[in-house]
N, C-alpha and C positions, 0 to 999 in steps of 0.2 A: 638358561634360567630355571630349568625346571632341578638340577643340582640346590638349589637354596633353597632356606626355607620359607614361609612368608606367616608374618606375622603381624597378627590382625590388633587392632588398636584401637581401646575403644576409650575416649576420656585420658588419652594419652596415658594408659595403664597397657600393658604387655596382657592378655587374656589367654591369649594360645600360641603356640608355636608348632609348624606343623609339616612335616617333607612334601612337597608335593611334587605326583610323578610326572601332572602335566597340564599342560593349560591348554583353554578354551576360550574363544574369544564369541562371546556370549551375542545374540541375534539382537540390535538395537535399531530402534525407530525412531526417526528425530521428526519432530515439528515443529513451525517456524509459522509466528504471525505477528501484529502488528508490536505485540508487547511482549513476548515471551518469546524463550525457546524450551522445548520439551525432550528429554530421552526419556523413550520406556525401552529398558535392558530388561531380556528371561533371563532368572536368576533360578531357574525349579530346585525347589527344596532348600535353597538357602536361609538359614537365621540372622535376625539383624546382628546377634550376636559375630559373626562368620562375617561378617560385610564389613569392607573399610572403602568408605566415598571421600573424595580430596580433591581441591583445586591447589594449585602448585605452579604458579606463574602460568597461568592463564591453559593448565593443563587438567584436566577432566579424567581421574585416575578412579577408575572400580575397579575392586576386586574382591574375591568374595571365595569361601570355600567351600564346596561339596558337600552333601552329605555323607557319610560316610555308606558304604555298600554292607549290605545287609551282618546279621552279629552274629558272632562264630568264630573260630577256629578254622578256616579250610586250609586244604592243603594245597590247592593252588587256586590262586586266584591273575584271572587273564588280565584285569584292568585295576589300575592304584590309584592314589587318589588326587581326584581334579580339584582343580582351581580355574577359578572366570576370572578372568585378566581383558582389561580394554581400558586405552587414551584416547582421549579428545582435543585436540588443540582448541579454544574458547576464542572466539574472535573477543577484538575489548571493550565493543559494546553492549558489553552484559555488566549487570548491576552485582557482585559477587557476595556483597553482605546481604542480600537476600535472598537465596540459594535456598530453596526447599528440595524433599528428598522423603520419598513415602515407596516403602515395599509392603507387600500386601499379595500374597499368595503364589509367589515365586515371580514377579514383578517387580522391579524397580521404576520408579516415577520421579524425573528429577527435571524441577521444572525454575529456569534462569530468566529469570529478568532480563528486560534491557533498561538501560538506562535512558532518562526522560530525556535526553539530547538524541538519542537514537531511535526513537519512539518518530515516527509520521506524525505531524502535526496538520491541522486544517488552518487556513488564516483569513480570516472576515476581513470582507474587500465592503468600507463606507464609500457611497454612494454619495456626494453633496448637489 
């Protein structure tokens, strides 16, 4: 994978296109309660520009590009440039048209619904 290029797509426009020489499968924490499920992915240094988030048949696809290493001309340089790559398979009790998704200081916050069938409900027992 790291042979192709990946290009980031924002408003289903082509923004950038760009080699990358390797991926990273970025540190994520899930959380799970009555009505939601939560990732926060480290994204450090990443722009929303740089970021492509997608569900894809119940498939939870980020990706996101590097910043690039400092500016200059060197003549050699050890390490090329990264890319964050990570899947989720989505169980189908998540509500997908309300997918929210906030990055905010090299954080990603991506917070899924479930749907009100899969939601614990409480049920009132009358008394006669």
């Amino acid at each position: 994978m790291s042979d192709k290029d990946l290009n980031i797509q924002k408003e289903n426009e082509l923004t950038e296109g760009r080699r990358v020489d390797s991926w990273l499968s970025p540190a994520v924490d899930i959380f799970e309660n009555e009505e939601k499920l939560t990732l926060v992915a480290d994204l450090p240094g990443v722009a929303k520009e740089r970021l492509n988030l997608g569900i894809d048949q119940g498939i939870l696809t980020i990706e996101a590009l590097a910043p690039a290493s400092g500016g200059g001309a060197g003549s050699y340089r050890e390490f090329g440039t990264t890319g964050y790559h990570r899947r989720f398979q989505l169980p189908d009790t998540l509500d997908f048209d309300q997918v929210g998704a906030d990055l905010k200081d090299g954080v990603l916050t991506v917070t899924l619904p479930k749907t009100a069938a899969a939601r614990p409900r409480r049920i009132e027992v009358t008394v006669h």
